[in-house]
C-alpha positions in Angstrom: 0.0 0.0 0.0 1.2 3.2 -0.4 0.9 5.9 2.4 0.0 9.6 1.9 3.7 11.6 2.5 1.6 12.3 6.2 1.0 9.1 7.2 3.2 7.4 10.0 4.8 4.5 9.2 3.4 1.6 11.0 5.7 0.4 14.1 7.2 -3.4 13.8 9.7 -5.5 15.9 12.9 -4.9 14.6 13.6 -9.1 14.8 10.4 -9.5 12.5 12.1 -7.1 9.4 15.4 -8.8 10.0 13.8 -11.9 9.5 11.8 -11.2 6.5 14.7 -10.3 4.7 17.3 -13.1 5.9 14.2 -15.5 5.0 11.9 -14.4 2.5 12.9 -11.8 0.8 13.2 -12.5 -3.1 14.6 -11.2 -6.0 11.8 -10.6 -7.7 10.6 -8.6 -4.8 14.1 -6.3 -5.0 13.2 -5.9 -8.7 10.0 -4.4 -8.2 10.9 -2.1 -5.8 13.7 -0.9 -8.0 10.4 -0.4 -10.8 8.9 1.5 -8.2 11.4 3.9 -7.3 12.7 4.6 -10.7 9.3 5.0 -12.4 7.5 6.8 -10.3 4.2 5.0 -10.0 2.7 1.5 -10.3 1.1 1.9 -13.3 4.7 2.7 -15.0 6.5 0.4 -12.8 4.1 -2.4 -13.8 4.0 -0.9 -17.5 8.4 -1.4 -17.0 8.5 -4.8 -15.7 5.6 -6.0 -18.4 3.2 -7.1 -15.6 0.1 -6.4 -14.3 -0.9 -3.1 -11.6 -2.3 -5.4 -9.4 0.8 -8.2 -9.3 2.9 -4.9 -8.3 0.3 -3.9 -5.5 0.9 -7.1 -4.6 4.2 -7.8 -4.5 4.7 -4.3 -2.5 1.8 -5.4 -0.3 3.9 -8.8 0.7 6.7 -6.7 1.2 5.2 -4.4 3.6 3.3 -6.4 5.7 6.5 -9.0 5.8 8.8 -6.0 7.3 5.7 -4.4 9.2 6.8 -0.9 7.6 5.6 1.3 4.7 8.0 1.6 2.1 7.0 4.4 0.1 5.0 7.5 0.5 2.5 9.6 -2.0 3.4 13.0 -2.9 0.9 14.2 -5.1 0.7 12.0 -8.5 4.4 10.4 -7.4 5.8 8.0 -4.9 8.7 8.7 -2.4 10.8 5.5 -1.0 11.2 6.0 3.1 14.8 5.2 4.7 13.8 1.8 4.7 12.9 1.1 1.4 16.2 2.9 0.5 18.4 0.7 2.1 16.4 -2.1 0.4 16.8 -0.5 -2.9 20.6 0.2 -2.0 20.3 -3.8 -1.8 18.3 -4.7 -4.7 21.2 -2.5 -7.0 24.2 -4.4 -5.6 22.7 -7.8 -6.3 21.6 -6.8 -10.1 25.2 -5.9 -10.3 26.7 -8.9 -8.6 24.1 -10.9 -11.1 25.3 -9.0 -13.9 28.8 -9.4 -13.6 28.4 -12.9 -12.5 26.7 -13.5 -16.0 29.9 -12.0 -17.5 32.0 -14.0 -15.6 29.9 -17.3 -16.6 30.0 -16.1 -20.4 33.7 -15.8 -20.3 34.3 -19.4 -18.8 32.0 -20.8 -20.9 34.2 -19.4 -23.8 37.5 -20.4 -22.5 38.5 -16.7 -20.8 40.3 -17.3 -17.1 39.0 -14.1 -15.9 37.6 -10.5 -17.0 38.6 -7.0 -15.9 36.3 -4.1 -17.1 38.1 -0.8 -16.9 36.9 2.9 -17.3 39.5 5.5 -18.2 39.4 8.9 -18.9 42.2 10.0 -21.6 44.5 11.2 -19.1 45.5 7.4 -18.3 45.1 6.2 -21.7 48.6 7.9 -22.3 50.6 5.3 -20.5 49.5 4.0 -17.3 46.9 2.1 -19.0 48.3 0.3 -21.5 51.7 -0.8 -19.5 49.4 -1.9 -16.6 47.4 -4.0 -19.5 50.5 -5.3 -21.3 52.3 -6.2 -17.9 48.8 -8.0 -17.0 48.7 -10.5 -20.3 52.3 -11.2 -19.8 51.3 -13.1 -16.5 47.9 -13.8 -17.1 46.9 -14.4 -21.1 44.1 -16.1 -20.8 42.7 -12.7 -18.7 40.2 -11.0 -20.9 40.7 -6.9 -20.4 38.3 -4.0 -21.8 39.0 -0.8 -21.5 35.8 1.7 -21.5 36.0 5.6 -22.1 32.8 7.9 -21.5 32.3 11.2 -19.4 33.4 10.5 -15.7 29.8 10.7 -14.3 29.0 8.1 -16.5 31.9 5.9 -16.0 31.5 6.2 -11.8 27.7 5.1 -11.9 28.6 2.2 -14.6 31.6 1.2 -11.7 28.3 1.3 -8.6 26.0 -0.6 -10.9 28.8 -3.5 -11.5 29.7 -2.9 -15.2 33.2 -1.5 -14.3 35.6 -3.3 -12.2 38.1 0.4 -11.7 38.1 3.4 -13.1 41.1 5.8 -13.8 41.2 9.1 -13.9 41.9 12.1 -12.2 39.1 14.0 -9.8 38.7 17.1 -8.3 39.0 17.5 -4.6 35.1 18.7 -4.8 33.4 16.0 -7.0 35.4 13.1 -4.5 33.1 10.7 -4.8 32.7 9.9 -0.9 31.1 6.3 -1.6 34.3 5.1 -3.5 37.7 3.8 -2.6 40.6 5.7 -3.9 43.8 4.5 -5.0 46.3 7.4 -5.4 48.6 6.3 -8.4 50.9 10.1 -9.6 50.9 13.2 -10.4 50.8 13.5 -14.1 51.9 16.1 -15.8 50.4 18.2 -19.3 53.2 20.2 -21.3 52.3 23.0 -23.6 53.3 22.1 -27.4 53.5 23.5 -30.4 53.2 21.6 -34.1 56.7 21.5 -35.8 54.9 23.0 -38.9 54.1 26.1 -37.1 55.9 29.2 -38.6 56.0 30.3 -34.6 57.9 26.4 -34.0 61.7 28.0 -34.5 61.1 30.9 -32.1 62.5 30.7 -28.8 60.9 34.1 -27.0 57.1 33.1 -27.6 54.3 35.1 -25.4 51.3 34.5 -24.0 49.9 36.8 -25.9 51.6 35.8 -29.1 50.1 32.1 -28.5 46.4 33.5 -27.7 46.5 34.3 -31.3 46.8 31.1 -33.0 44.9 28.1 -33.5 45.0 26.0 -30.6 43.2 22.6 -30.1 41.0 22.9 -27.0 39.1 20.0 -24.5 35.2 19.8 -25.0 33.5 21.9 -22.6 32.1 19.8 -19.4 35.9 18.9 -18.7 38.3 19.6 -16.2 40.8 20.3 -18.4 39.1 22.6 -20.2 37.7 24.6 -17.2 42.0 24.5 -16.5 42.6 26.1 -19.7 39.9 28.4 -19.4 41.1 29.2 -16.1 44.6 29.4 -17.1 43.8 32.7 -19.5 41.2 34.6 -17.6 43.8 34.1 -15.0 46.5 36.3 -17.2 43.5 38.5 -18.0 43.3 37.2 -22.0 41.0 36.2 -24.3 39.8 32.9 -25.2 42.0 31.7 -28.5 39.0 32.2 -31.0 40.5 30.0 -33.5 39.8 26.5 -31.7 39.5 22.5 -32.6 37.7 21.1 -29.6 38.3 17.1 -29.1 39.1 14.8 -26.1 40.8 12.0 -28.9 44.6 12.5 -28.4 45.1 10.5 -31.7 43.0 13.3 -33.6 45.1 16.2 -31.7 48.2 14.4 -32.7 47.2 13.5 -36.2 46.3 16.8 -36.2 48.9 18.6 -35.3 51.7 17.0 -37.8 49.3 18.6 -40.3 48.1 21.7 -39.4 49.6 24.7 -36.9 48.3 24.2 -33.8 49.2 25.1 -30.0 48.1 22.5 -27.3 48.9 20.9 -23.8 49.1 17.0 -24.2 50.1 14.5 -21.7 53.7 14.8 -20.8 54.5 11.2 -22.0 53.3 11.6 -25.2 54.4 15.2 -25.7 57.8 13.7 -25.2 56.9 10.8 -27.8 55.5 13.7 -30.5 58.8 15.7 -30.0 61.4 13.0 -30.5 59.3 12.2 -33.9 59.7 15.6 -35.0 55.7 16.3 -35.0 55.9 18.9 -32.3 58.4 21.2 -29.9 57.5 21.7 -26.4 57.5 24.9 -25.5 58.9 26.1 -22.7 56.6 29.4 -21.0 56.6 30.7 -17.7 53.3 29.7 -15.6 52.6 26.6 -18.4 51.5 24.3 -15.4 48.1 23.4 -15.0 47.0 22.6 -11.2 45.8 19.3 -12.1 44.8 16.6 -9.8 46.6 13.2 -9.4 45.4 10.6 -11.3 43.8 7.5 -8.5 42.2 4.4 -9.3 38.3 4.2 -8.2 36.7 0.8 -6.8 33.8 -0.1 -4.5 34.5 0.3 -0.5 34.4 -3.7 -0.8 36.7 -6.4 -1.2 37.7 -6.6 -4.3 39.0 -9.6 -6.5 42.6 -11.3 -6.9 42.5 -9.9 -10.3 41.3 -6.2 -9.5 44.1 -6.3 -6.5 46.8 -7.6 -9.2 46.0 -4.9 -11.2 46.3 -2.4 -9.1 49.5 -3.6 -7.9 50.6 -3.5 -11.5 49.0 0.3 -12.0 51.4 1.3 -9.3 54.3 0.1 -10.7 53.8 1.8 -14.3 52.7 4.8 -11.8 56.5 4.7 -9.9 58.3 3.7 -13.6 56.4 6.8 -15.2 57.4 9.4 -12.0 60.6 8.1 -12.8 60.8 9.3 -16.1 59.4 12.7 -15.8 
């Protein structure tokens, strides 16, 4: 049943809700709460789940009178979960996602795979941290199936809660911490400020500020922390925007890019370094060319993780020290 938003939840013995869930509670209960709380209503829930209005009643009605509580409360056309039902929500997500990546794990035995790891990176570990971690990974373990996931950070941090990731890289500022997540702390990285070797400014040696703010530049996509740096980074000095922009997150298009047109850009120190030693760019050398950026940390759930997550964070930490070392 659900309760006007005044309505006081009905008073039950703490051992009887205990009970209920240790004993009865199912699944397919979990699952329509979940329809509940997402949708809105038990007409859409049951519309969602492809069942009947009254097998949802019902199923909520066995689930209240089980726990002795009211688990959601009307406000006006909409329903409201109380604290119980979200800690029984809470519940029902971790066990889709345990199911979930159970599946995976069943699907990859079945095909011969000795284990999966589901990564999400942002482009700042794609560099190098990634793919040494990776490589030093199949050298012990080959038969370890590894996918490597890139989408905005929001994205990738509810994909890692709902199961589908198994880490994800990247670097986070101290405000948008997710406080629900464990945090590896892996290096500082490091973004120098290039310019392409076909640029008719590439020979000079006394380049400006003012001089680069000028020229074409290739520029992160708006929504990013690096590009609320760079923003940052000339309002700071009191300039103007570059007007003359290419806007991507794809360090293969900015490189690609800039062995064919003139551009000015900051790319990951390691491949900076890479471009300059092939003659594609020069890294220029300018006063207050840092960007205050945050160290890059690998994310997990505050629970134990398995032998293969812990190996490969061990081996993130090495490619982490050997990188530091190089810089």
């Amino acid at each position: 049943m659900v309760m006007q938003e005044t309505s006081q939840t009905s008073g039950a013995a703490p051992k009887q809700a205990e009970d209920f869930v240790l004993q009865r509670l199912t699944l397919r209960q979990l699952r329509v709460l979940l329809a509940l709380a997402d949708e809105g209503s038990v007409s859409a829930a049951a519309e969602a789940l492809h069942v009947t209005q009254p097998a949802v009643s019902k199923t909520l009605g066995e689930l209240e009178s089980g726990l002795g509580q009211t688990l959601f409360l009307r406000r006006g056309r909409r329903i409201r979960a109380t604290a119980l039902c979200e800690r029984l929500l809470a519940l029902g997500r971790k066990l889709q996602a345990d199911l979930r990546r159970g599946a995976e794990d069943v699907a990859s035995l079945a095909r011969g795979v000795s284990g999966e790891l589901i990564i999400g990176a942002t482009n700042a570990a794609l560099a190098d941290l990634v793919p040494d971690a990776v490589a030093a990974l199949k050298a012990e373990l080959p038969g370890v199936a590894v996918s490597v996931r890139t989408h905005a950070l929001t994205r990738m941090f509810d994909d890692l809660r709902q199961g589908r990731l198994d880490l994800v890289l990247a670097r986070v500022q101290g405000h948008d911490v997710p406080p629900d997540l464990e945090r590896l702390q892996l290096m500082r990285q490091r973004e120098l400020l290039v310019i392409s070797s076909c640029h008719p400014l590439s020979a000079s040696r006394h380049l400006s500020w003012e001089v680069l703010a000028q020229q074409s530049w290739t520029w992160p996509l708006p929504g990013t922390r690096m590009r609320a740096l760079q923003d940052a980074k000339f309002q700071g000095m009191d300039l103007a925007l570059p007007s003359n922009l290419f806007q991507t997150d794809d360090l293969m298009v900015t490189i690609s890019l800039m062995r064919r047109m003139p551009l000015v850009g900051y790319l990951p120190a390691s491949i900076a370094r890479v471009a300059a030693r092939e003659g594609h760019v020069r890294i220029l050398q300018l006063d207050d060319a840092r960007l205050p950026l945050d160290e890059m940390s690998a994310w997990h759930m505050r629970e134990p993780q398995s032998e293969l997550v812990e190996r490969f964070k061990q081996l993130l930490l090495a490619a982490a020290v050997r990188q530091e070392c190089e810089d």
